[in-house]
PLY file of the C-alpha trace (Angstrom):
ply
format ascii 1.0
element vertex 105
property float x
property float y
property float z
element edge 104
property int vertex1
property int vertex2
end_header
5.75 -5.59 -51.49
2.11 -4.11 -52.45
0.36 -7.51 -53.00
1.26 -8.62 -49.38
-1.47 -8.80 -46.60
-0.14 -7.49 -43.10
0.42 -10.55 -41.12
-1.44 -11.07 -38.14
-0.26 -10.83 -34.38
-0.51 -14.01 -32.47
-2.71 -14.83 -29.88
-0.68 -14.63 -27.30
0.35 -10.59 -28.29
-3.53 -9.88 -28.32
-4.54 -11.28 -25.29
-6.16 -8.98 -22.96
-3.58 -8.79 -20.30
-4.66 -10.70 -16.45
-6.10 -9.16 -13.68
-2.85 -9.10 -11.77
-0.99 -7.38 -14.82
-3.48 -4.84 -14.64
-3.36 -4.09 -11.42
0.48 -4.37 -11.27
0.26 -1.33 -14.48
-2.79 0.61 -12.65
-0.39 0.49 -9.49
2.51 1.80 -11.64
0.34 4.23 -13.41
-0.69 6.08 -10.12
3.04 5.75 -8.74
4.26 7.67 -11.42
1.17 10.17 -11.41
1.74 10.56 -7.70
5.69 11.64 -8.36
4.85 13.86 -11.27
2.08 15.57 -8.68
5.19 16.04 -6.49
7.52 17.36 -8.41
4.71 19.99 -10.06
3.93 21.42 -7.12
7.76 23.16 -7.38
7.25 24.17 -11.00
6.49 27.16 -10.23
9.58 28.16 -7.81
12.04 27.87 -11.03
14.00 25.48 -12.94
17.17 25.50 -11.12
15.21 24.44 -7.58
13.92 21.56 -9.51
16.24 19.12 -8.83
16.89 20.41 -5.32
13.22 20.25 -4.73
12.96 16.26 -6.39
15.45 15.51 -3.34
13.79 17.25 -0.88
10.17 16.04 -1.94
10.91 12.36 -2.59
14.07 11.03 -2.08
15.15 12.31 1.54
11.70 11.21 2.82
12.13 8.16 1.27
15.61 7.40 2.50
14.83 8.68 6.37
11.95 5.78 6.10
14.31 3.10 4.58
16.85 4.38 7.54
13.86 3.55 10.17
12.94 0.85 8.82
16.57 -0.57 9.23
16.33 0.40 12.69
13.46 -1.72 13.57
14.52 -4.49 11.67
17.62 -4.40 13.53
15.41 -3.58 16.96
13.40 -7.05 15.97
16.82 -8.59 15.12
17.62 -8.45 18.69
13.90 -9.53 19.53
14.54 -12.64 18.08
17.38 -13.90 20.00
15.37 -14.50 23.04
15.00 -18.33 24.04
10.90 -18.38 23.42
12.06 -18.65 19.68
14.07 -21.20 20.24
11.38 -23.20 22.09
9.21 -22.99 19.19
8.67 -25.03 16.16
11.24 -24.24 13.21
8.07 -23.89 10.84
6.68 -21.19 13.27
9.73 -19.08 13.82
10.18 -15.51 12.38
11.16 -15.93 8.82
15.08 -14.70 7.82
15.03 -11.70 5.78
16.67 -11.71 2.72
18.69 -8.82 2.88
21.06 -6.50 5.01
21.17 -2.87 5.79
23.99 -0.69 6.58
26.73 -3.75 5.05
30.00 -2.98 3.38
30.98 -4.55 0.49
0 1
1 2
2 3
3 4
4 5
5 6
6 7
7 8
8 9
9 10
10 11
11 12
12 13
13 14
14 15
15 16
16 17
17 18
18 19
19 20
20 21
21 22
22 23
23 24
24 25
25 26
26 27
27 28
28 29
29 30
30 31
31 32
32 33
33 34
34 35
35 36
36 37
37 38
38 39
39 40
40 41
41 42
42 43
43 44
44 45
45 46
46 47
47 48
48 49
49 50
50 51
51 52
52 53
53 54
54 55
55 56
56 57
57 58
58 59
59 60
60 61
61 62
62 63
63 64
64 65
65 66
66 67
67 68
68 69
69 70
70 71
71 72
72 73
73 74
74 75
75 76
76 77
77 78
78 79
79 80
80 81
81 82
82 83
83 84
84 85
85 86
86 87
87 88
88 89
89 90
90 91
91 92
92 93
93 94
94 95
95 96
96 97
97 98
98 99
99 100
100 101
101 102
102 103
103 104
């Protein structure tokens, strides 16, 4: 109604965000910049190479680095079988990793 005064915001929705939420949105800011750079560099090829061109700029780099990375986890996997591990304290052995690669559901 007109005679109403906007209510308002709580503290809490004003507060100047922390340090680490800044830097976790200034991290996400240039991420996204970064990808757009990418992907305009093709603009200028044509439409229909665009999405052919996302693949081939981002994602298939990206998943041949995931695939090595598998590979050397598995590589360390191995690694850490040897019996010096099993000499050493359980507090100063490799940590477990919390996933798998290359599993079938």
């Amino acid at each position: 109604s007109e005679g109403r005064q906007p209510t308002k915001p709580n503290a809490a929705a004003t507060a100047p965000p922390s340090r680490a939420e800044r830097k976790r949105n200034e991290k996400c800011l240039k991420a996204i910049s970064t990808i757009e750079s990418l992907l305009g560099r093709n603009q200028n090829i044509g439409n229909h190479k665009s999405q052919s061109s996302a693949l081939e700029l981002i994602y298939a780099p990206l998943a041949e680095v995931i695939d090595e990375r598998a590979t050397m986890r598995e590589q360390w996997g191995k690694r850490e079988q040897d019996y010096i591990f099993r000499t050493l304290d359980p507090l100063c052995r490799p940590l477990p990793v919390p996933f798998q690669f290359n599993t079938k559901r």
